[in-house]
VOGU-3710 file (C-alpha; in Angstrom, 3 decimals, decimal comma):
1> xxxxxxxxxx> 152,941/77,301/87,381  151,702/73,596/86,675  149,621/72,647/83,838  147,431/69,748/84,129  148,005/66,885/81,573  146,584/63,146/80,858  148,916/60,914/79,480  147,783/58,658/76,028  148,013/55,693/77,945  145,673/57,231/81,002
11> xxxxxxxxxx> 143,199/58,154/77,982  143,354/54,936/76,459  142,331/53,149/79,632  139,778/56,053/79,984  137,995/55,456/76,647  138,034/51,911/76,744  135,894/52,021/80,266  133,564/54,574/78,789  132,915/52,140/75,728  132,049/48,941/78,266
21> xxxxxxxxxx> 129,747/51,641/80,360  127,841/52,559/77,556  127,618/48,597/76,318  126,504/47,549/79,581  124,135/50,777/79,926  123,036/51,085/76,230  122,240/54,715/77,434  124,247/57,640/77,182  126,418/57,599/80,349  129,529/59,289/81,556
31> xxxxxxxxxx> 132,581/57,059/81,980  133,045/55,383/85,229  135,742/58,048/86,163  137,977/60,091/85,038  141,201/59,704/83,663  144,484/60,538/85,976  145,780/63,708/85,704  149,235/64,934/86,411  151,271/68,264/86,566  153,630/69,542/83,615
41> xxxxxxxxxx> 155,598/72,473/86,814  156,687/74,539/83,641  154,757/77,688/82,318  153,725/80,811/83,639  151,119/81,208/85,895  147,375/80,465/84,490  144,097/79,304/86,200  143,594/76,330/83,810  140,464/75,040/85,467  138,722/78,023/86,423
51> xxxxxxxxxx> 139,493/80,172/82,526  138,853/76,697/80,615  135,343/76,105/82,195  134,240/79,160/81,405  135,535/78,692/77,418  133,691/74,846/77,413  130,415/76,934/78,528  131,158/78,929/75,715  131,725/76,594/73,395  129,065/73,996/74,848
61> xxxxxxxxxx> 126,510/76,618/74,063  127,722/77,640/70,577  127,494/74,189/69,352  124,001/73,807/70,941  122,867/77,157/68,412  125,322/77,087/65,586  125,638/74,631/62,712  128,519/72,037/62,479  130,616/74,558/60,239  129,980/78,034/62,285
71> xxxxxxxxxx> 131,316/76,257/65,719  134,511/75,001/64,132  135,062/78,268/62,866  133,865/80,551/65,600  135,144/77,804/68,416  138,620/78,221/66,768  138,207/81,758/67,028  136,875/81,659/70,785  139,507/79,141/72,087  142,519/80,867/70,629
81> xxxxxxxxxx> 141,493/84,478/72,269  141,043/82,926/75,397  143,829/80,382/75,918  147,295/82,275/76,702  150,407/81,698/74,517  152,050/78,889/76,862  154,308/75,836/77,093  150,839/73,913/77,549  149,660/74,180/74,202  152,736/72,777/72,277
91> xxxxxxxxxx> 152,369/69,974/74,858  149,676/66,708/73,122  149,437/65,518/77,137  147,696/68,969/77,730  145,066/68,580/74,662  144,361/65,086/75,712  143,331/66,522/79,254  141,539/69,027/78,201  139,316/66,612/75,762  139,114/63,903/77,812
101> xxxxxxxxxx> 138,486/65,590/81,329  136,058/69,259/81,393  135,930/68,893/77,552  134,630/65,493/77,129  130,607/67,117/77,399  131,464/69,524/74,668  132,891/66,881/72,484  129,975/64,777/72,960  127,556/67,665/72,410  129,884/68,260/68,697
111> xxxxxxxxxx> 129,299/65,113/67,778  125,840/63,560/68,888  124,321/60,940/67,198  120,482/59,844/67,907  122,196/56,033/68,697  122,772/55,664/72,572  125,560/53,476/72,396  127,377/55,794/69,905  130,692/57,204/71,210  132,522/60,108/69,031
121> xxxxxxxxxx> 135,789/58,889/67,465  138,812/58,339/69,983  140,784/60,524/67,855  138,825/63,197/68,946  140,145/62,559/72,603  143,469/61,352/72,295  145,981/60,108/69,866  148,389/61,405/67,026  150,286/63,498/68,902  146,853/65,488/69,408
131> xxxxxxxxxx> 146,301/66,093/65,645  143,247/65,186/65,161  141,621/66,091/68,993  139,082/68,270/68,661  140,035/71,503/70,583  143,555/71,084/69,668  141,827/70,874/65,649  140,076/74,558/66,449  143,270/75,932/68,521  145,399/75,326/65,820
141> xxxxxxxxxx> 143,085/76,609/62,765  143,161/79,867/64,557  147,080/79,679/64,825  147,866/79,166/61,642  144,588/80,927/59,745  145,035/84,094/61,700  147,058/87,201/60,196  149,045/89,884/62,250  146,750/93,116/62,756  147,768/96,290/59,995
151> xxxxxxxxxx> 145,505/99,190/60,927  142,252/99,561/62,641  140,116/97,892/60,000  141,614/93,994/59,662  139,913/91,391/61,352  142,899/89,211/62,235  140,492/85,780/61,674  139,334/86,504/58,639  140,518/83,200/57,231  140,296/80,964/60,231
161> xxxxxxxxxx> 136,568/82,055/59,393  136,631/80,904/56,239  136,418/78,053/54,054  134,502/74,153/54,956  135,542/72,074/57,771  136,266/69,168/55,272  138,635/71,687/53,377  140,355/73,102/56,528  141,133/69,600/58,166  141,875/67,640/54,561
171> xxxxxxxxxx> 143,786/70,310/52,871  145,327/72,476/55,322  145,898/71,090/59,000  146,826/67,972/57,441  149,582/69,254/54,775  152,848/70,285/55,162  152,224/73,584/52,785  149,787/74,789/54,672  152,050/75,503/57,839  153,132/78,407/55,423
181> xxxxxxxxxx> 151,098/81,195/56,060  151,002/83,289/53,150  150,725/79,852/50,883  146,984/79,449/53,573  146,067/82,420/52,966  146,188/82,242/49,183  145,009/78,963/49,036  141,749/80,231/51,060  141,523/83,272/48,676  141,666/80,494/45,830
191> xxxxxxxxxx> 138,986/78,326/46,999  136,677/80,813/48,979  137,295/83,782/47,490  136,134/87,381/48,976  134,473/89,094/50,274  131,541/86,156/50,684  134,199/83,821/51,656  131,301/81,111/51,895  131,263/79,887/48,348  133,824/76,983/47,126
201> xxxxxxxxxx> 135,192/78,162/43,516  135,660/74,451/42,771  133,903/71,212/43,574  134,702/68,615/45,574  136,123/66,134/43,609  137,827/69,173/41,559  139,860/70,893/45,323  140,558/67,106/46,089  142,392/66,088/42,785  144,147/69,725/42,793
211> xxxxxxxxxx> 145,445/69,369/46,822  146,798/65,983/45,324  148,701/67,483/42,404  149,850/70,561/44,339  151,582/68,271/47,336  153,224/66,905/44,544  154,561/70,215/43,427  155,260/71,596/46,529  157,154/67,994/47,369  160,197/69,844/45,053
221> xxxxxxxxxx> 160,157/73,724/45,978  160,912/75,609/49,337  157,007/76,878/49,554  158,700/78,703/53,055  160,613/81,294/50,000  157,198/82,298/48,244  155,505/85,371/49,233  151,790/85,196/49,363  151,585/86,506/45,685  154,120/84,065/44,524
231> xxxxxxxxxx> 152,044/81,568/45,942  149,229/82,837/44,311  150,748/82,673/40,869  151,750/79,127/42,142  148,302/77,419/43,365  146,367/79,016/39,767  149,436/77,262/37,706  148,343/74,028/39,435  144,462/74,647/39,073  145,215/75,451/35,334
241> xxxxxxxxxx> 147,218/72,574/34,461  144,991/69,884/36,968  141,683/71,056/35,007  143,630/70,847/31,779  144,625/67,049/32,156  141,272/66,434/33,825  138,434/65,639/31,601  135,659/65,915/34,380  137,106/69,328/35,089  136,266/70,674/31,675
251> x> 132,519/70,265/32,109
//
């Protein structure tokens, strides 16, 4: 069955028209129309616009309750149990539809700001082979955060629940390491350990010069060969030898 899809040229042209409508306006106001959508005919069969309404009025009224941080994490959680494994989500053109056409209010809604003429970031629409759009961002924290179900007990999302959205998008989607998933996992354990999962072991500046030093590491080893406790050992080597050569670290 079809998917729908928007190409990055179609959202350009989109975003550019919603910019000189909200100039012209200086009010909040939709864009003059959507962009055009097309048809990907590959994919099994899935009602796209019926199933992804009702997950935008999910996630429109999650972000309306929860803080910044709880909706990335619970939205990831939301839009990965409800979107099917399908061609469509390995495809940027489908993202950029879904942001830019019945996702647009939710994106606006993530990222209001009291200025009227204030338009999120385009990146959060289109662009970078979808990287950095916002429900692609959440879709994709769930894939690679989540763990394969062992017993009754596990909550598979454990880590896509945990951590900062500053430490999920800078040092994890962003990384190369990362796509490892027992090297995630024990880099969340490092930083947020259990069972609170909410508290950073290190500071800001501290997880920011270590994510440096260990893509340098990881820049000469086959991270895909290390076993979650190897990478373990691995990530508290790095932590013990950035702190050591860092001054601020020490105090």
């Amino acid at each position: 069955m079809p998917y729908p899809i928007v190409s990055e040229v179609a959202a350009a042209s989109w975003f550019k028209k919603w910019q000189i409508a909200r100039e012209q306006a200086g009010d909040r106001v939709a864009p003059p129309e959507a962009p055009q959508v097309e048809e990907r005919p590959i994919g099994d069969n899935f009602a796209w616009e019926m199933e992804v309404e009702a997950i935008n009025d999910k996630l429109a009224r999650l972000v309306e309750k929860e803080s910044q941080k709880k909706f990335e994490s619970e939205g990831a959680v939301l839009l990965h149990q409800a979107l099917p494994d399908h061609e469509a989500l390995r495809d940027p053109e489908f993202w950029y539809w879904l942001s830019t056409v019945p996702g647009r209010t939710v994106i606006e809604k993530r990222y209001f700001h009291k200025k009227v003429s204030y338009l999120p970031d385009k990146k959060n629409f289109f662009g970078q082979h979808a990287k950095e759009v916002l429900f692609f961002r959440l879709w994709i924290r769930a894939e690679m955060g989540r763990v394969e179900p062992c017993g009754s007990a596990i909550d598979v999302y454990e880590y896509v629940r945990a951590g900062s959205i500053d430490f999920w998008r800078s040092h994890l989607l962003r990384v190369l390491y990362a796509q490892h998933r027992p090297f995630l996992q024990a880099f969340i354990d490092f930083q947020f350990p259990a069972p609170e999962r909410d508290r950073a072991r290190l500071s800001t500046p501290e997880i920011r010069q270590m994510a440096k030093d260990l893509a340098k590491v990881c820049a000469n080893i086959s991270v895909e060969m290390l076993n979650r406790q190897q990478c373990k050992m691995l990530i508290e080597r790095v932590w013990i030898k950035t702190s050591q050569v860092r001054a601020w670290a020490k105090h």
